[in-house]
N, C-alpha and C positions, 0 to 999 in steps of 0.2 A: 504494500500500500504506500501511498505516496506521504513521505511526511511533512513535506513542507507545499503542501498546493497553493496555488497564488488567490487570494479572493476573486469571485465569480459567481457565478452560480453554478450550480448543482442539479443533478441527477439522480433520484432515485430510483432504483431498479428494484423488483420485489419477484426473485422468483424460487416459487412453490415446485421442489423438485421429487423427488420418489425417495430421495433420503435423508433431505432435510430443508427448512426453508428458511432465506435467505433475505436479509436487506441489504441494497448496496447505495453506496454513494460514490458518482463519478463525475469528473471534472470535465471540463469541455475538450480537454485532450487526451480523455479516454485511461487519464488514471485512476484506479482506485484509491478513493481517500478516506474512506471507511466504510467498514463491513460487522453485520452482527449475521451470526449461524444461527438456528434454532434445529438441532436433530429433530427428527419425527420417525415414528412407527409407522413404515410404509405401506402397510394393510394388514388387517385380520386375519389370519388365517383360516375360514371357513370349511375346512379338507380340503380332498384334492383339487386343484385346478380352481381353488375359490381365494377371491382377493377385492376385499372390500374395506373401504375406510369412511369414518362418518365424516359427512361434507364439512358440518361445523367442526369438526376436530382441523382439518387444512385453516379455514378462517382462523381458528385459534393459534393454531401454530404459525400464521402470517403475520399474526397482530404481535404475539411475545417477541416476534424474528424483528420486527418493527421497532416495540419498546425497547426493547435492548439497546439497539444503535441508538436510539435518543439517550438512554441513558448514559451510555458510555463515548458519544459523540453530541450532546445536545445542541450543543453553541454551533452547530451546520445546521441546524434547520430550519431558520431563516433565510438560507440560501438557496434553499430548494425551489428551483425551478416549475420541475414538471415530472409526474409520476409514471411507467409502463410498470407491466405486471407480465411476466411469462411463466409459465408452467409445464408441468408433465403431461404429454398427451393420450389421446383415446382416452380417456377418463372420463366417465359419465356420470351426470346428477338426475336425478327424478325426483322435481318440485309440484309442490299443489296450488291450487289459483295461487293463494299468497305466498310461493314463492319459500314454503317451507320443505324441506329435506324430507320424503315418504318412504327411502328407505336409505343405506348407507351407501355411497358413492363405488361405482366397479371399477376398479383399477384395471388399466392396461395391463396387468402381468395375471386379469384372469383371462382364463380356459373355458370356461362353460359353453355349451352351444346348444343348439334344438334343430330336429330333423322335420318339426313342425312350421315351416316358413312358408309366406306366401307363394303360391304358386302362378308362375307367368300365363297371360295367353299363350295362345299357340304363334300368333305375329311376333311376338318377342321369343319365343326359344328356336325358333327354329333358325335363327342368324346368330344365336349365341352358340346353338350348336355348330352350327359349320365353321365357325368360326374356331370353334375347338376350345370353348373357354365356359360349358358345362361346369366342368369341376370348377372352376375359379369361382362362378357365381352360385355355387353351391357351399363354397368356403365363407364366402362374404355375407350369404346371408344365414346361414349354421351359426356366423357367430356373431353377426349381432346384437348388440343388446340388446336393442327394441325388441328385435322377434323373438330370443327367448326369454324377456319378461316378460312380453306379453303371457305367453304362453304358461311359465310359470309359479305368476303371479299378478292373474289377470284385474283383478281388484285393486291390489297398489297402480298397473297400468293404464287402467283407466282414471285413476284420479290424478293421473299424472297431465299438470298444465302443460308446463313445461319441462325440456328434457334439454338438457345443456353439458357442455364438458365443463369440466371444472375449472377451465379457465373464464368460461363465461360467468360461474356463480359467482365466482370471487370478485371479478368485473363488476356483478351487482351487489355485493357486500362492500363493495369499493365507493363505489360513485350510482347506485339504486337504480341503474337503466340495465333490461335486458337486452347487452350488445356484448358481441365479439370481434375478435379479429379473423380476418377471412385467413392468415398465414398460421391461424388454431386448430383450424376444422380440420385434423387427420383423426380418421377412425370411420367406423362403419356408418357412416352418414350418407344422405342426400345430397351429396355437393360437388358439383362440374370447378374439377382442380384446373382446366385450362382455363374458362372464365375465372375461376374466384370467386364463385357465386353461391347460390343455394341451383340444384337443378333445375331445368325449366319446367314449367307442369306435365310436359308428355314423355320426360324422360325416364328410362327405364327403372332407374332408383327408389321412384317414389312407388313404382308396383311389386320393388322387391321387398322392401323394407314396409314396418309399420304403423314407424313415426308419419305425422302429418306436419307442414308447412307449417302450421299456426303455434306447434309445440317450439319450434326453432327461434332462437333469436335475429335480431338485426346484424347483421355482417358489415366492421370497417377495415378496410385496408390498413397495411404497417404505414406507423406516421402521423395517421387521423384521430381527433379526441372521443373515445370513449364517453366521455362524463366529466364530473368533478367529484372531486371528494366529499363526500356528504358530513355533515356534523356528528351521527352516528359512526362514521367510517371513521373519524378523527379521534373519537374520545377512545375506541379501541384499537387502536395504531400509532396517535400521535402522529401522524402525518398532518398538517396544516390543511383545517376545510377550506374551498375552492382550488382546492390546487389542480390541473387539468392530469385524466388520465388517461394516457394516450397509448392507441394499440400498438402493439410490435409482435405478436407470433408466437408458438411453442417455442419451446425449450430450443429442440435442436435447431432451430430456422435462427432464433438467434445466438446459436452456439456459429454458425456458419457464419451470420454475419460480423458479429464480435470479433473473428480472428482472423476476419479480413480477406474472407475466400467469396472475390465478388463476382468471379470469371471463370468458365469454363477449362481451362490450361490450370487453374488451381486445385486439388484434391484436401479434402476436408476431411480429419478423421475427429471423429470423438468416441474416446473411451470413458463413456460413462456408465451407468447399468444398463442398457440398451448403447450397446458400440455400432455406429455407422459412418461409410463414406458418404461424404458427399463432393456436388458439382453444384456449382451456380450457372447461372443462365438466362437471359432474354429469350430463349426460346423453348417450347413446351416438349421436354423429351424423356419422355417416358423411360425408366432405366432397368427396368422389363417391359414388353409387350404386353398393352392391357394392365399394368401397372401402374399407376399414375404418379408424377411429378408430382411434388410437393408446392404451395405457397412458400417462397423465401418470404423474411423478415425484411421484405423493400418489396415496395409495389410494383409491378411490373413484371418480376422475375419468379423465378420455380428451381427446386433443389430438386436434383435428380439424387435419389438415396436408394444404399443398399443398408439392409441392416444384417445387424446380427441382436436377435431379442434379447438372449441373455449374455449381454459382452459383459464389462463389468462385474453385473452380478456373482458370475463367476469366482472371481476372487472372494465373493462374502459366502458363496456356497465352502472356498477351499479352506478359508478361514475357521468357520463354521465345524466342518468336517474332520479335517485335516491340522489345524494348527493351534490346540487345545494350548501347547510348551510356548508359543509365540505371544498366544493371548493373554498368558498369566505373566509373561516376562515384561509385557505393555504394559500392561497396569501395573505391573512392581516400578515403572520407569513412568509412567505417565506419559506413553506416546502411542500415538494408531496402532494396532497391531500389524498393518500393511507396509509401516515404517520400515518393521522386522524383517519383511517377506523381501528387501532388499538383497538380504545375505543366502536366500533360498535360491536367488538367480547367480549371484557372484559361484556358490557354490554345484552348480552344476553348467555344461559346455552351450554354448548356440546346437541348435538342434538337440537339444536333449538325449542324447544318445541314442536317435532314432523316435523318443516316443511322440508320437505325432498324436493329438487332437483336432475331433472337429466338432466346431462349437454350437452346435445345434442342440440343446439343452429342450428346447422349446420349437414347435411345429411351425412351417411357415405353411403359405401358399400357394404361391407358384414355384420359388429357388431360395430354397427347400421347398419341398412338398409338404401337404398334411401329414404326412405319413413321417417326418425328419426326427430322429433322434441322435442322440451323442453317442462318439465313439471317439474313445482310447486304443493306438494299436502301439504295437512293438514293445513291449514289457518284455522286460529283463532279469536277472535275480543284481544286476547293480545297479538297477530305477531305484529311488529314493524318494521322499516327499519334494527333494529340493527339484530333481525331473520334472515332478506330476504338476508342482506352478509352474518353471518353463513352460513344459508342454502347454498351460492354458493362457499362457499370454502370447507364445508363438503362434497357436490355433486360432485364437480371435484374430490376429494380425494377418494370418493367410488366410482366413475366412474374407477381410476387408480388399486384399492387395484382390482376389478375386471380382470383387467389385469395381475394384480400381479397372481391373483390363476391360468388363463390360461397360463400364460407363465412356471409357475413351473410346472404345467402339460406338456406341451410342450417339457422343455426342463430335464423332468423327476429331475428335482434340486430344491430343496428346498433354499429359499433364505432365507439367515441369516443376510444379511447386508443393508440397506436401507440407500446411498444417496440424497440428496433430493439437487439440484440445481435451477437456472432462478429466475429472480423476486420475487418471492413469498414467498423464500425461508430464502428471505431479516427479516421477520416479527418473529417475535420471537414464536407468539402466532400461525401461521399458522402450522410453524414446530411440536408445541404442540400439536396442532391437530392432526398432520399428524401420528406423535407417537402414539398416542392414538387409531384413526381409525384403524389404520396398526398391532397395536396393537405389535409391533416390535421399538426399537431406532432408529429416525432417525437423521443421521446426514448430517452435512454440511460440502461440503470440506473447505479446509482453506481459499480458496478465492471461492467472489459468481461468479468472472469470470469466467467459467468452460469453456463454448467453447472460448475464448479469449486461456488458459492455455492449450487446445485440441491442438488449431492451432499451439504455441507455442510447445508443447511436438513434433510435426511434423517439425518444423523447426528449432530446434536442432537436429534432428536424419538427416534431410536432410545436416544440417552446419557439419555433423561429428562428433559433439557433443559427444553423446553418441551413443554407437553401433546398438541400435536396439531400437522397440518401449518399451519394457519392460525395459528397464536399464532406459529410459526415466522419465517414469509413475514411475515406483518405489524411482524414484531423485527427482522429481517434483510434484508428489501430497502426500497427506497423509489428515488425519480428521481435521475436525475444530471441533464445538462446539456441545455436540449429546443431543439430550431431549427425555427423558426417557417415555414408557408409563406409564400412572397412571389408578390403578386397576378399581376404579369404572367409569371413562369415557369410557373406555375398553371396558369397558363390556355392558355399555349402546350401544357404538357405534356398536359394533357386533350381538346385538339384531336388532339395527334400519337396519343394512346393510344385515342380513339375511331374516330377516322377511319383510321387506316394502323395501328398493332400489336394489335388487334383484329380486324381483316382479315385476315392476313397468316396464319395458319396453315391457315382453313375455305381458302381459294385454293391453299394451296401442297401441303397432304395430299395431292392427284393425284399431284404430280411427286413427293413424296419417295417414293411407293409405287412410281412404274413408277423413279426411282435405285433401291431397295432391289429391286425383280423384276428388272432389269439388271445390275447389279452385284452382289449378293447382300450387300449393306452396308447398315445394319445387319444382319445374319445372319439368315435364317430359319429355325424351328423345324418 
């Protein structure tokens, strides 16, 4: 953080993430000049594949992440500007007229689905079939929300007004208008990602799904004022009533823009608990077929992304599992347990000694299929623990470099630039890796807050600040520290990602189909 920033005004950033929520304050030059964390419990555990958290639990954990920074930074709040709010996506709320919580919010990281979905005419399946995208709109509408609420728990469904992601409720606990940002809307919604819009009334979405028009909120573009802060919003946050609250996008839209990946020729990674590449763009390019672009966090533009659902996570699973001696020596020292996990990679070679990962923890769609599970191969009797974390931070990063080749196929642009932001990002020796695997430099922006500094670049363009998103970005971000590749991990890693984790899914899609028709895991729709 910055410690000596010159008087100005200021930026508040508020973003609501999956592990904990955050206030920030940023300077018109895109430094951080104070910051309050507030951990949170990132869902209930409801059994398998169940992940929900109460709506008002997120508000409350915004508001403490809030007072905190006032406490411990009060004398900048006077200088606050202008407010944006970014969050965790796919995340949905179900409110009643007044706009009260009817049941606990579903986290993106649930599973549930129902084989009970609307069924199309026959004018609509029969171009979805030839098209050969059956299974896809069979995945999209299995999972969801709406249709398996409706389904079951058809009585909260129908007193449901409104249905909003959680970056919309918060919007309305913010400044009292039901409005979003149209760079929000990712997840099983009604929404034409090439317009930016809600879809139009005859398109196909609204006969698959079944939410109506009237449940959805108002959609503004990154940049545009939401609201203002209402007097209720103030006395539980302490942010200053009237202040303007201007949209800027999910999480990762402005994780992309934050670290300065405003063009195509740049690749974007972020390791955070959902790890994904990304591409920026002026033009609408799907980064699978029939997949759709994202809304970037700047108007105009679309992030072509690949993910990996449980990147990150990963590590809290290995943690968890695996590093019981790490986590008790943390709390003897008073530092992250992941501090620890430093010496777990120092301690074993690039490539692991063959053990290859792939990080498919969680089912995709199309790349991965429904059908996608994890797989560990080449086990040794001299694999160690310190291997099995190699293995899943090299796994996640040849899962992404994968991305990488289709999206510069995609978007016909060779990328020359490689940011690497989220968590992960944090670790000195991960970035090493990442150079090496990618076989390209990669660097870090100058702060690891990247969508904090997203939301921020949105709410100086919204305060007048700066004229447009580009005079922004070019004020506000620029490189931090870059790690260079080194020839012979290179080259190991290019053999191991050509020859073995490139293989390794077209071979193993069989067996996870006949685990998943055996087992009924991942669930079928």
């Amino acid at each position: 953080m910055s410690a000596a920033a010159p008087a100005g005004p200021l930026l508040l950033a508020l973003d609501q993430g999956t592990q904990s929520a955050r206030a920030m304050l940023f300077d018109t030059r895109g430094e951080l000049v104070a910051r309050f964390q507030q951990p949170i419990q990132p869902y209930r555990d409801g059994g398998p594949g169940h992940a929900e958290q109460d709506a008002d639990y997120f508000w409350e954990q915004l508001a403490q992440a809030c007072q905190g920074l006032w406490r411990d930074h009060g004398a900048l709040r006077e200088r606050v500007a202008a407010v944006a709010l970014t969050t965790q996506r796919a995340s949905v709320v179900c409110l009643d007229e007044n706009m009260r919580p009817l049941r606990p919010a579903v986290i993106w990281l649930d599973q549930r689905r129902t084989a009970d979905y609307p069924r199309l005419p026959v004018y609509w399946r029969w171009p979805v079939a030839a098209l050969g995208q059956g299974e896809t709109l069979r995945q999209f509408q299995s999972k969801a929300e709406c249709n398996w609420l409706a389904v079951e728990e058809p009585d909260r469904w129908a007193r449901t007004r409104w249905f909003l992601l959680l970056s919309g409720y918060l919007t309305w606990r913010l400044c009292g208008e039901r409005r979003d940002c149209t760079a929000s809307q990712v997840g099983y919604l009604p929404f034409d990602y090439k317009k930016q819009a809600w879809a139009a009334p005859g398109d196909m979405k609204w006969l698959a799904l079944r939410v109506r028009r009237e449940q959805l909120p108002e959609l503004m573009p990154p940049g545009q004022p939401l609201g203002h802060i209402t007097e209720a919003a103030a006395t539980a946050t302490g942010i200053p009533a009237g202040l303007p609250l201007i949209a800027c996008g999910a999480d990762k839209a402005c994780e992309v823009l934050g670290a300065g990946a405003f063009a195509p020729d740049t690749g974007h990674i972020s390791y955070g608990t959902t790890a994904t590449f990304n591409t920026c763009n002026a033009r609408y390019v799907e980064p699978i077929p029939f997949v759709p672009a994202y809304g970037a966090a700047a108007p105009g533009r679309y992030n072509s992304e690949i993910i990996v659902q449980r990147g990150y996570w990963m590590v809290n699973w290995f943690k968890r599992e695996f590093a019981a001696e790490e986590v008790r020596e943390a709390e003897r020292l008073g530092v992250p347990a992941e501090q620890l996990f430093e010496k777990l990679l120092e301690a074993s070679p690039p490539g692991a000694l063959g053990l290859t990962l792939q990080p498919f923890w969680n089912p995709g769609v199309r790349i991965p299929g429904p059908e996608a599970k994890g797989a560990i191969i080449g086990f040794g009797d001299v694999h160690t623990r310190a291997h099995l974390y190699r293995a899943i931070i090299e796994g996640i990063a040849y899962a992404l470099r994968e991305g990488r080749e289709r999206l510069e196929k995609r978007n016909r642009t060779p990328i020359r630039r490689l940011l690497v932001s989220g968590g992960g990002s944090q670790s000195d020796a991960v970035m090493q890796i990442t150079a090496d695997l990618f076989g390209v430099p990669a660097v870090r922006p100058h702060t690891f807050e990247t969508s904090g500094l997203g939301a921020a670049i949105n709410a100086a363009v919204g305060a007048g600040l700066y004229p447009d998103h580009g005079a922004a970005v070019a004020a506000m971000t620029r490189p931090g520290t870059a790690f260079q590749p080194r020839p012979a991990p290179a080259a190991l890693y290019d053999r191991l990602y050509r020859r073995v984790y490139r293989r390794l899914y077209p071979r193993l899609a069989p067996l996870y189909r006949a685990i998943r028709q055996i087992t009924g895991y991942p669930g079928r729709a």
